[in-house]
C-alpha positions in Angstrom: 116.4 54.6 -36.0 115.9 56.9 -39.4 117.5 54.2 -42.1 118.4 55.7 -45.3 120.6 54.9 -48.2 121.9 57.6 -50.4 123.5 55.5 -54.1 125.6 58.2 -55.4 126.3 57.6 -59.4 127.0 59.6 -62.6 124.7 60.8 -65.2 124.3 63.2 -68.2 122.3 66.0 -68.4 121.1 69.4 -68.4 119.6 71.1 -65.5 120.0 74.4 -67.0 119.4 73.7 -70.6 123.4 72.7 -71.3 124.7 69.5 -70.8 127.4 68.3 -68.9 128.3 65.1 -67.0 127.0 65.2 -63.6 126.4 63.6 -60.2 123.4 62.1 -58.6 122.2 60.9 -55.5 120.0 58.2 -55.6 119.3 59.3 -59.2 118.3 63.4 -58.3 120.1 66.5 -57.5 119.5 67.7 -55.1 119.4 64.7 -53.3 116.5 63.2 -51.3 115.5 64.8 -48.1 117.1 63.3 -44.5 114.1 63.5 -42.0 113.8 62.9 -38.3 112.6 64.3 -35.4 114.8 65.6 -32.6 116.4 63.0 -30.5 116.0 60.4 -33.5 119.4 58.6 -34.5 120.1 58.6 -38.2 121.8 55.7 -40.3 122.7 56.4 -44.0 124.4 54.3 -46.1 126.5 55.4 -48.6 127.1 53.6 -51.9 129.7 54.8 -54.0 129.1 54.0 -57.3 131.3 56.7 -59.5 135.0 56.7 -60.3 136.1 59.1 -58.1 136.4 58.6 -53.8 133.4 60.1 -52.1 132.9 61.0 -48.3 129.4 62.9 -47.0 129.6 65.4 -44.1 126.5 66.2 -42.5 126.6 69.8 -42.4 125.0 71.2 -39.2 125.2 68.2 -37.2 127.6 68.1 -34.1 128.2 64.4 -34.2 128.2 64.5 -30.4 130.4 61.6 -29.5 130.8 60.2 -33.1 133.8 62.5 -34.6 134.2 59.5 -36.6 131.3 60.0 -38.7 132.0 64.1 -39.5 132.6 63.2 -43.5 136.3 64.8 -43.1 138.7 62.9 -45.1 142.5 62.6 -43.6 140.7 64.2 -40.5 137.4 61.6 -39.4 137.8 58.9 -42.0 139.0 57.4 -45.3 137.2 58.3 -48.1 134.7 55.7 -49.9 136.2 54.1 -52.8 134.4 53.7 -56.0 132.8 50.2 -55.5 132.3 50.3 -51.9 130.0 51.9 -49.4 130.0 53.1 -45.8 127.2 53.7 -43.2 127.0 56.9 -41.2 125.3 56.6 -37.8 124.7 59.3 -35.4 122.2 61.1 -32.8 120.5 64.0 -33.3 120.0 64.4 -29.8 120.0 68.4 -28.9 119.6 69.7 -32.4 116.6 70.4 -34.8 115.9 72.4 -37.8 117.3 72.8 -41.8 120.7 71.1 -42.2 122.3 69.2 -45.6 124.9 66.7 -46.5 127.0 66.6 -49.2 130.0 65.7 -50.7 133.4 66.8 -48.6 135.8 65.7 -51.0 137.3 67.8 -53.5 134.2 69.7 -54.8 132.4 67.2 -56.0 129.3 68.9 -54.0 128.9 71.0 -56.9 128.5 68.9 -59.0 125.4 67.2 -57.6 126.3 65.3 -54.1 124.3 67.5 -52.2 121.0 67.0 -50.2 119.2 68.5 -47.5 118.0 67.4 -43.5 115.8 67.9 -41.5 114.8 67.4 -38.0 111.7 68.6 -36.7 112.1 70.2 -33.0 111.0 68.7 -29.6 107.7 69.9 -28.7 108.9 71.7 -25.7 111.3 73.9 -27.2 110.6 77.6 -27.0 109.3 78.7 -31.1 108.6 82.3 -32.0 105.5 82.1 -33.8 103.0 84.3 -32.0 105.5 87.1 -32.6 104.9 86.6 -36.2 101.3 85.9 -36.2 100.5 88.6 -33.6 99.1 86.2 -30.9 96.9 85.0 -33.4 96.3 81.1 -32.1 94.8 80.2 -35.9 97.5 81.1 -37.8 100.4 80.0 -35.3 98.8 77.2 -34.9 99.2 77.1 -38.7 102.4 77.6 -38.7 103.3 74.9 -35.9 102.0 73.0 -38.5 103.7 74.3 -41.3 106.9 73.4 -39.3 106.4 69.4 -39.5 107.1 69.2 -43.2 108.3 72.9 -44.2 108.3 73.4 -48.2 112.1 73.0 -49.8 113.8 76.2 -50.9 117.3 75.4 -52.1 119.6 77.4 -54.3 122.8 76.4 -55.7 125.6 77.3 -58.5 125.8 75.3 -61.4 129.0 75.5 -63.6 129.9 75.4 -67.6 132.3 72.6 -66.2 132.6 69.9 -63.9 134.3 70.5 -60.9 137.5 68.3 -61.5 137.8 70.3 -64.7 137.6 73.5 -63.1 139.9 72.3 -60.5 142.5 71.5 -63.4 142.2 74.4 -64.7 142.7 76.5 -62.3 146.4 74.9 -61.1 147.4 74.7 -65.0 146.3 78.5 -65.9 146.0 80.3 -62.2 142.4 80.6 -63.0 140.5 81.6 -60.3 136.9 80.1 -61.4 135.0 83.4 -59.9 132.5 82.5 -62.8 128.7 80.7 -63.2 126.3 79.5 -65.8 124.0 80.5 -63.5 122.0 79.7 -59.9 119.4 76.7 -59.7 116.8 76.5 -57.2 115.6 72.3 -56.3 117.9 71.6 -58.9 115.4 73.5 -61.5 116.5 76.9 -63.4 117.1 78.6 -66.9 120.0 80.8 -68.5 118.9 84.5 -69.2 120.5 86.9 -70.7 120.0 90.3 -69.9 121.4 93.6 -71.6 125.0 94.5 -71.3 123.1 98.1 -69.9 120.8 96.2 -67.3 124.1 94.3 -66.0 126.4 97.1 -66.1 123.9 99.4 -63.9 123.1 96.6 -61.8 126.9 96.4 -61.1 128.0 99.4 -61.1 128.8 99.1 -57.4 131.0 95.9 -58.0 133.1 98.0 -60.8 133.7 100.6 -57.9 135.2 98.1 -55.2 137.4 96.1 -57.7 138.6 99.7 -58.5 138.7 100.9 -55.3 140.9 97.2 -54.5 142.8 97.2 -57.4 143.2 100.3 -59.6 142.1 98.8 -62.7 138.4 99.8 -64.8 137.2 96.6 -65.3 133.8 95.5 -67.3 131.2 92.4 -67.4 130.8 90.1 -69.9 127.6 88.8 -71.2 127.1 85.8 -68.4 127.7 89.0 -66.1 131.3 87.9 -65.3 133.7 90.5 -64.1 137.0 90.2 -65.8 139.8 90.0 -63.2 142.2 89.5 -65.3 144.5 92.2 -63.8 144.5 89.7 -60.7 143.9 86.4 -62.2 145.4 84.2 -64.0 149.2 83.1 -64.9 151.1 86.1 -67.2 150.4 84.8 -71.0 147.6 82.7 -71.1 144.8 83.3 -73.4 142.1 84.6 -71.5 139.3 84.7 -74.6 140.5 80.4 -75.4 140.5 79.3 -72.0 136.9 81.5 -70.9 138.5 82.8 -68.3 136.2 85.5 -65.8 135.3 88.1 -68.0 135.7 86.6 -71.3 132.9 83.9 -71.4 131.9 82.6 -74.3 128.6 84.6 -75.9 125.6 84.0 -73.3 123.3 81.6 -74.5 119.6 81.7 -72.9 117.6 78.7 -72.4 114.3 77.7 -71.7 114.2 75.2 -69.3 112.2 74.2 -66.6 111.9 76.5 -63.0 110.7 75.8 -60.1 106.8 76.6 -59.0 105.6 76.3 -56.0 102.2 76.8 -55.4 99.9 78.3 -52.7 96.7 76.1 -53.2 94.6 78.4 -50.9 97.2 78.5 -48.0 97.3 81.2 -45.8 100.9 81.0 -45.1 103.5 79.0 -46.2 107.0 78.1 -44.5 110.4 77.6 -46.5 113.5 75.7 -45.3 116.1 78.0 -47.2 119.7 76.7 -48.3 122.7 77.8 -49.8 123.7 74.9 -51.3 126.2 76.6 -53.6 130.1 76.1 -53.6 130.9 79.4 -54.6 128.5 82.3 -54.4 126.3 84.0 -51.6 123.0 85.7 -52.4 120.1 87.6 -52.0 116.8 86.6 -51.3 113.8 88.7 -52.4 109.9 87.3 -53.4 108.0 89.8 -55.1 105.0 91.4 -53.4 105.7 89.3 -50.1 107.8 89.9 -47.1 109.5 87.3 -44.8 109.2 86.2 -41.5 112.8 84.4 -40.8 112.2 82.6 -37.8 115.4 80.1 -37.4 118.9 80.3 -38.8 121.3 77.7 -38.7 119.5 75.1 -35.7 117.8 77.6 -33.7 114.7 79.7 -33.1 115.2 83.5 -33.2 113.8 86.4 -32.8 112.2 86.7 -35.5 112.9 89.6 -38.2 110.2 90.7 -41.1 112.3 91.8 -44.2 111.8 92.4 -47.6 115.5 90.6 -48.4 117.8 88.3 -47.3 121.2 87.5 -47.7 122.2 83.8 -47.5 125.7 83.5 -47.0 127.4 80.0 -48.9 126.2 76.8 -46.8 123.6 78.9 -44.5 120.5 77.9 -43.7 117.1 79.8 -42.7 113.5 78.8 -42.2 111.2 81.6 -43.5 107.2 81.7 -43.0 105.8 83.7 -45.6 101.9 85.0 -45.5 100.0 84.0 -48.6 97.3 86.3 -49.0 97.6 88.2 -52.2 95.1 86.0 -53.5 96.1 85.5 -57.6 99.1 86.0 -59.8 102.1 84.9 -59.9 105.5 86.4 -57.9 109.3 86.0 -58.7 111.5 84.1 -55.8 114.6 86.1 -56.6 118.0 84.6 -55.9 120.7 87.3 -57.2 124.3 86.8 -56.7 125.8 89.0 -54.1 129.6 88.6 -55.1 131.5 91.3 -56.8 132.9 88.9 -59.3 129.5 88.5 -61.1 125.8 89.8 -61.6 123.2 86.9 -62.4 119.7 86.3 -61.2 117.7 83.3 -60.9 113.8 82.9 -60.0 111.3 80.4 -59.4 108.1 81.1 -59.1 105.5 81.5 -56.4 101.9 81.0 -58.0 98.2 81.6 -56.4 97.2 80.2 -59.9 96.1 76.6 -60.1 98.8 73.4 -61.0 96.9 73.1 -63.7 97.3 76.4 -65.4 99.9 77.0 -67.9 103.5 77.7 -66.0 104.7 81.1 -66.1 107.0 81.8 -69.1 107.6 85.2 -69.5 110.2 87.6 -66.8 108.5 89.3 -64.5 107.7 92.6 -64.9 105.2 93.9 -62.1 105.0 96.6 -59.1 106.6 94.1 -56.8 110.1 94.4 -57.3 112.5 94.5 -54.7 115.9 93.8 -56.5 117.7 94.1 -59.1 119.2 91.7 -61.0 122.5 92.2 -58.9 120.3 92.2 -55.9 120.5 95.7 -55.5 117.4 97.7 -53.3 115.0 99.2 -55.4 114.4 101.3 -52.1 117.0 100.7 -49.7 115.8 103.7 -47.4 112.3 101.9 -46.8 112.8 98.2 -47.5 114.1 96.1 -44.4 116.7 94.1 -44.7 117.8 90.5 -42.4 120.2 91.7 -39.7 122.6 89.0 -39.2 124.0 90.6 -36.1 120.8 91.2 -34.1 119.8 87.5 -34.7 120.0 86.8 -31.3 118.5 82.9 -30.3 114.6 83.1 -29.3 115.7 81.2 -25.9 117.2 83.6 -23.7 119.0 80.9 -21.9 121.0 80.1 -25.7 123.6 82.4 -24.3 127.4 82.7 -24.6 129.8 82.3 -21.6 130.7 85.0 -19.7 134.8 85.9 -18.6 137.5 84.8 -20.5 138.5 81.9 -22.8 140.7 79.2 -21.9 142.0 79.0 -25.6 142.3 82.0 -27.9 143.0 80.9 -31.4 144.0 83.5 -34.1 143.5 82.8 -38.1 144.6 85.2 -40.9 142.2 84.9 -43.8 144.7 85.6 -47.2 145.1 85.0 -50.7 148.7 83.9 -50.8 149.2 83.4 -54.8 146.8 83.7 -57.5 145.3 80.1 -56.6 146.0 79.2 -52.8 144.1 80.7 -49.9 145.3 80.2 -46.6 144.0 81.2 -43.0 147.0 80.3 -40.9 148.7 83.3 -39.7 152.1 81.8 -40.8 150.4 81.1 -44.5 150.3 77.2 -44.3 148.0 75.5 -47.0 146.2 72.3 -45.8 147.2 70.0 -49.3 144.9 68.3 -51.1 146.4 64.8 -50.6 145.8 65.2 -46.9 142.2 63.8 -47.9 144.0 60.4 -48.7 146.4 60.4 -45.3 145.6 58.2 -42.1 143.1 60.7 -40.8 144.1 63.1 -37.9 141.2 61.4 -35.8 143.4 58.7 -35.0 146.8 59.3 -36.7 150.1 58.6 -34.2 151.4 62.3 -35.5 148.7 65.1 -35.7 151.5 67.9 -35.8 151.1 69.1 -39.6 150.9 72.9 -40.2 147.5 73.6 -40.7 146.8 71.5 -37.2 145.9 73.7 -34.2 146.2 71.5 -30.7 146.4 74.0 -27.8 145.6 71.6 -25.5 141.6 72.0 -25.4 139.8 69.7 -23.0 136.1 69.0 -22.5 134.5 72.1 -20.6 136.6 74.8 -22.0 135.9 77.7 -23.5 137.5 78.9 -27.2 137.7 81.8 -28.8 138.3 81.8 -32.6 139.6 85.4 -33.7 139.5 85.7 -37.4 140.9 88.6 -39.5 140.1 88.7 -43.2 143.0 90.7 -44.5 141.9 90.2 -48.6 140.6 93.9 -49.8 137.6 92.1 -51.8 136.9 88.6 -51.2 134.4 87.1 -48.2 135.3 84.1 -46.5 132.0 82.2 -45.6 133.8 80.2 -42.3 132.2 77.1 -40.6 133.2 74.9 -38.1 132.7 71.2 -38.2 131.5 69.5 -34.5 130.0 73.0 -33.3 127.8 75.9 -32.9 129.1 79.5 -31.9 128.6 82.9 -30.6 129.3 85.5 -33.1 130.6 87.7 -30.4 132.2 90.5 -32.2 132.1 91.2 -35.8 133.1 94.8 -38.3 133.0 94.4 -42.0 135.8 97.1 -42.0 137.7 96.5 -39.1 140.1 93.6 -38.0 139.8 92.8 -34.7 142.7 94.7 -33.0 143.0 92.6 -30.0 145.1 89.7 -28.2 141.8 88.5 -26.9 138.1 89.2 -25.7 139.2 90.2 -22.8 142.0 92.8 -23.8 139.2 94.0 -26.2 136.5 94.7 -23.5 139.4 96.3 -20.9 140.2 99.0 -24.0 136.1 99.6 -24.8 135.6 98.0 -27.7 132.2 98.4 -29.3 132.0 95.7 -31.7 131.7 92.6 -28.4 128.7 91.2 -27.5 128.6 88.7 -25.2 124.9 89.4 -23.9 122.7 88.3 -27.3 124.9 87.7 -30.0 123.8 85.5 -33.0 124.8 81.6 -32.5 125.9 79.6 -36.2 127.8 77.0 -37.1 129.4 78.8 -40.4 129.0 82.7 -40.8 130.8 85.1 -43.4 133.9 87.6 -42.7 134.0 90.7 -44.6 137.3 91.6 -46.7 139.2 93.9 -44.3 136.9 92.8 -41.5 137.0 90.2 -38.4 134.6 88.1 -36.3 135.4 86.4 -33.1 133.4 83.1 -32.3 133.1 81.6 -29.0 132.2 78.5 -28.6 132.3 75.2 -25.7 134.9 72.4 -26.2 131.9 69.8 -25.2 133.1 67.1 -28.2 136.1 65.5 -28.1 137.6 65.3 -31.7 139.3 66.6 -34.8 137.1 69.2 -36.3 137.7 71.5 -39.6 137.4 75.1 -39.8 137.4 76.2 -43.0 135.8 78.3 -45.4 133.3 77.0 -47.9 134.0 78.8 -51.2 135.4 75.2 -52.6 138.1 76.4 -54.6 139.6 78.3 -51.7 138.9 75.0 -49.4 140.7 72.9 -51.6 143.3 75.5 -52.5 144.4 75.7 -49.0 142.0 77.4 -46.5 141.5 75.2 -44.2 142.3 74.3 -40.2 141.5 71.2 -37.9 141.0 71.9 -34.1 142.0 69.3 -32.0 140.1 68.5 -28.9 140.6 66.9 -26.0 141.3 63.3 -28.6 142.8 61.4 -24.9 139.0 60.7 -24.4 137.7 59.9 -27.4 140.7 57.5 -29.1 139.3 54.5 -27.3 136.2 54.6 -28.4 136.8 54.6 -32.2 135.2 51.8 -33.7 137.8 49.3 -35.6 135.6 48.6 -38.7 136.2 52.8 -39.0 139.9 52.6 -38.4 140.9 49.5 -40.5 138.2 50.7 -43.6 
């Protein structure tokens, strides 16, 4: 047994060089790490000691046989009062690799209950290392033991205002909050601000698309926000008062602290990448250095050397990097790959000794890869991560064959300027749901963003998912699960009743022979993706997509499954908390 305890309170401060009231888990943000090794069970105990309910889902993690400890509230518990705490306790039995927890009610991730896990794999399982290294035992062996304790990478969005506030805001105003102070990476970062030129041609492919979608010339403002007024915002309001996308308040740069991390003489060094952001995806560049990504999301792959690396909201990826350029120091480049804004932020890799004075100036060097707006410097040479040819490393990590049992449809929309729905018939799941008896047990688990088709252990599901908004992507992940991505189009919906009615017409986009397998994974605007997955864990699981103001605006499903078996075994100190 792994025994933590996680005291969740509230603080002051400023990350970024602005302040703002913030959270903290046992005193940091990003929280402390969650380790095991595969097969270990974990217990944390959360204390909640802020004025505001909390529950912690641990993202990644199936919760084989303990639905009851998912972290869903009004689906697998009641959230934790202020005052009182609540001990998580589940097996990691089957899994390994980079997972996090954090906050699942409201957005309060963002504004600092977040952390990461991890769980170091069984020593039999299958790893990809001597593709990297070349069959070169020294430096797998190197990285095998690189893998026990792999260096934090973590980047996440930090707002002008606290999430309630935005939250407010954006029901009162129709303000759509499609707007940073900027990226942090471990928590660490700095505001820049960079010529209206340098943004404009750095996002001069953004202007095109919200043209393209919309009809309207838009512009940036000096954070790098695009203003979307022409589809934001209730008719009337004062755009320039309220700092609305677009109209930010004059960019203020800072000089804080970033991260460093440091090569001390290492030949290689391996990263646990997360997107620990509510609200942006982005790319992932280090200057003068490519990347070996080796796992995504839980499992070993075959592994992919790229110069970039898009990291989709909640993803995770484990990189090994090769450290051998001997002295200097390199830019770790995360730049926002949304249309709705162009920022950059960068730590810093450095062959230079702790000692040495940081790194204060921007980068300017040969190495380049990106942009600012995480354009290609040299898209025709430089590789980037193929999501769709991320196929597991173990040949046997395979999807089904045939058909599904259950073939469930979901209509990604914006319904009004602030609700986001992915029920084909437009239902919102409410935001009081979080504070009704949760589905897990509840007598009646008919509400309208409820899918029970009857699923039972063994059977197979299809999840067809059509993303019929002209501009936005939906990062979707699905709570108690992994799945095969086993068709996908960023410009295509799917077309189909089913797998099967696709593969009798010839479809090309279905792969069911070595598709990627993820437990959250992006659909493009006017595009689909079709996950297949095994009902092997009885429960009530979300689906939802994890852009928090669209979450708690609406988009969001629970898939029941096969509860019959698991009812009984609900503990009573979880059902009477």
């Amino acid at each position: 047994m792994q025994d933590y305890e996680l005291n969740l309170t509230a603080s002051y401060d400023a990350p970024n060089g602005f302040y703002r009231e913030l959270f903290l888990v046992n005193g940091q943000q990003p929280g402390p790490l969650i380790e095991a090794d595969e097969g270990d069970t974990i217990s944390a105990t959360v204390y909640n000691n802020l004025e505001v309910p909390m529950t912690i889902h641990f993202h990644g993690i199936h919760q084989i046989g303990t639905p009851w400890m998912d972290g869903s509230p009004g689906v697998s518990q009641r959230p934790i009062c202020p005052g009182e705490s609540f001990v998580y306790n589940f097996t990691t039995a089957g899994q390994y690799g980079s997972y996090w927890y954090h906050a699942h009610t409201r957005s309060y991730y963002q504004d600092g209950i977040r952390g990461p896990v991890y769980i170091r794999p069984a020593a039999d399982r299958p790893r990809p290392y001597d593709v990297v290294t070349g069959g070169n035992e020294s430096a797998t062996a190197i990285l095998r033991e690189l893998e026990r304790n792999p260096t934090p990478l973590y980047v996440m969005d930090w707002t002008k205002l606290t999430s309630d506030a935005t939250y407010y805001k954006e029901i009162k105003y129709g303000l759509d909050p499609a707007c940073i102070l900027g990226f942090l990476i471990n928590g660490k970062g700095r505001v820049t601000c960079p010529a209206s030129e340098t943004i404009a041609a750095a996002g001069a492919g953004r202007l095109e698309i919200f043209q393209n979608a919309t009809g309207v010339q838009s512009r940036f403002d000096s954070l790098g926000c695009l203003d979307i007024s022409a589809v934001n915002g209730y008719p009337g309001i004062d755009n320039v008062a309220l700092e609305a996308p677009g109209f930010s308040a004059p960019c203020q740069a800072s000089s804080t602290e970033r991260e460093i991390f440091y090569v001390n003489g290492a030949d290689w060094m391996m990263f646990n990448v997360i997107n620990m952001a509510g609200a942006f995806a982005s790319y992932l560049s280090i200057d003068g250095h490519d990347m070996w990504v080796v796992q995504v999301e839980g499992a070993f792959i075959q592994p992919q050397r790229v110069k970039q690396l898009y990291v989709a909201l909640s993803s995770r990826y484990t990189i090994a990097v090769h450290t051998g350029r001997g002295s200097g120091n390199f830019a770790i480049r995360f730049a926002c790959s949304e249309v709705a804004q162009v920022t950059e932020q960068i730590a810093w890799l450095s062959y230079n000794a702790p000692t040495a004075s940081p790194p204060q100036e921007y980068p300017v060097t040969p190495d380049v890869y990106q942009d600012i707006g995480g354009n290609l410097y040299d898209p025709e040479t430089m590789q980037v991560f193929n999501d769709t040819s991320a196929a597991p490393y173990d040949e046997e990590n395979r999807p089904p064959q045939g058909s599904a049992q259950h073939t469930l449809h979901f209509t990604l929309n914006r319904t009004s300027v602030v609700t986001f729905s992915m029920m084909d018939s437009g239902a919102l799941m409410l935001p009081e749901m979080e504070h009704m008896t949760p589905l897990l047990w509840a007598d009646d688990v008919s509400q309208p963003t409820t899918v029970d088709t009857g699923i039972q252990m063994g059977d197979v599901v299809d999840l067809i998912i059509d993303n019929i908004d002209p501009v936005i992507l939906h990062p979707m992940h699905l709570h108690g699960h992994s799945f095969w991505v086993v068709s996908e189009s960023n410009n295509e919906l799917f077309g189909y009743s089913s797998v099967d009615a696709a593969l009798a017409n010839g479809a090309s986009t279905v792969n069911l022979n070595n598709p990627p397998y993820r437990d959250g994974y992006p659909v493009a605007p006017g595009g689909h993706a079709v996950f297949r997955y095994i009902a092997d864990n009885a429960g009530a699981w979300m689906f939802h997509c994890h852009i928090n103001n669209h979450l708690i605006t609406g988009m969001s499903a629970v898939i029941v499954e096969d509860l019959a078996s698991i009812r009984p075994r609900i503990p009573a100190s979880v059902i009477n908390y």
